[in-house]
C-alpha positions in Angstrom: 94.8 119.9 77.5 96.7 117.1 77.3 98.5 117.4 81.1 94.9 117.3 82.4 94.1 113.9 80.1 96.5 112.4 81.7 95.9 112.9 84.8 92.5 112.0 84.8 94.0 108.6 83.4 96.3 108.9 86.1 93.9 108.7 88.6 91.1 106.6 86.8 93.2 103.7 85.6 96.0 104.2 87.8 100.0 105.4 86.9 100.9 102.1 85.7 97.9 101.3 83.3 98.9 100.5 80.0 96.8 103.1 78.7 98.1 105.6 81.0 101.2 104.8 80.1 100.5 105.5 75.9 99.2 109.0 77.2 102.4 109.3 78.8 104.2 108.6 75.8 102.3 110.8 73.4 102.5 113.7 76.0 106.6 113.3 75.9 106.2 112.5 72.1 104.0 116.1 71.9 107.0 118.0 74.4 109.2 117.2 71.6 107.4 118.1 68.3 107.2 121.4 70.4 111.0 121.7 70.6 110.3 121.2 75.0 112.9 118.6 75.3 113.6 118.7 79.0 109.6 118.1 79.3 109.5 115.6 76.8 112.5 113.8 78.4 110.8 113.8 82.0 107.6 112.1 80.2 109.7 109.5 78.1 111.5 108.8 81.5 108.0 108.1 83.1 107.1 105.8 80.3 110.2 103.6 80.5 110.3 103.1 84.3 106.4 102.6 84.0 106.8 99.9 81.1 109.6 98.2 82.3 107.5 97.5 85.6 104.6 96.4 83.5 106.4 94.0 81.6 108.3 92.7 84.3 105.3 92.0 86.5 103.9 90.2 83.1 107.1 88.0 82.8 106.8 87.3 86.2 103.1 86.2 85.6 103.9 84.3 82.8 106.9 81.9 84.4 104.6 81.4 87.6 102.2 80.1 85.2 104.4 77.9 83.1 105.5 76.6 86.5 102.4 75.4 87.5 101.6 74.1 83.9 105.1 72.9 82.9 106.8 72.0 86.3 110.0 70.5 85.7 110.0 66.6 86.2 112.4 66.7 89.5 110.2 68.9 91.6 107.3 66.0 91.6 109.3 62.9 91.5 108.7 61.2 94.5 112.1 59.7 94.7 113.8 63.1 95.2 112.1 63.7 98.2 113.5 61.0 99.9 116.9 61.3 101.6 
């Protein structure tokens, strides 16, 4: 029941949705309360590679934006230009 959840997440929301990913986790969290480790290692490997894509695209987001907000003072400073 859950396998099918997630897939229809999965192909809703797309595999690197945040809430796709927390069905992901609680599927590998499930695998283990059920003593399927190998199962519930596969799904907690899917989380982490999923996650650490998410967060790096937000970090990514997040300096870009601080850049354009916040630019350091030598990248408009007319005087550097000039050589």
């Amino acid at each position: 029941m859950h396998r099918r959840a997630l897939e229809g997440s999965e192909r809703v929301l797309g595999e690197e949705h945040p809430d796709t990913l927390t069905s992901v986790y609680y599927l590998a969290f499930l695998f283990h309360l059920q003593q399927h480790y190998y199962a519930a290692l596969e799904c907690i490997s899917e989380y982490m590679v999923g996650i650490s894509r998410l967060l790096a695209h937000s970090i990514l987001l997040l300096w870009h934006a601080s850049m354009i907000t916040n630019p350091p003072s030598s990248i408009w400073r007319l005087d550097s230009c000039q050589s």
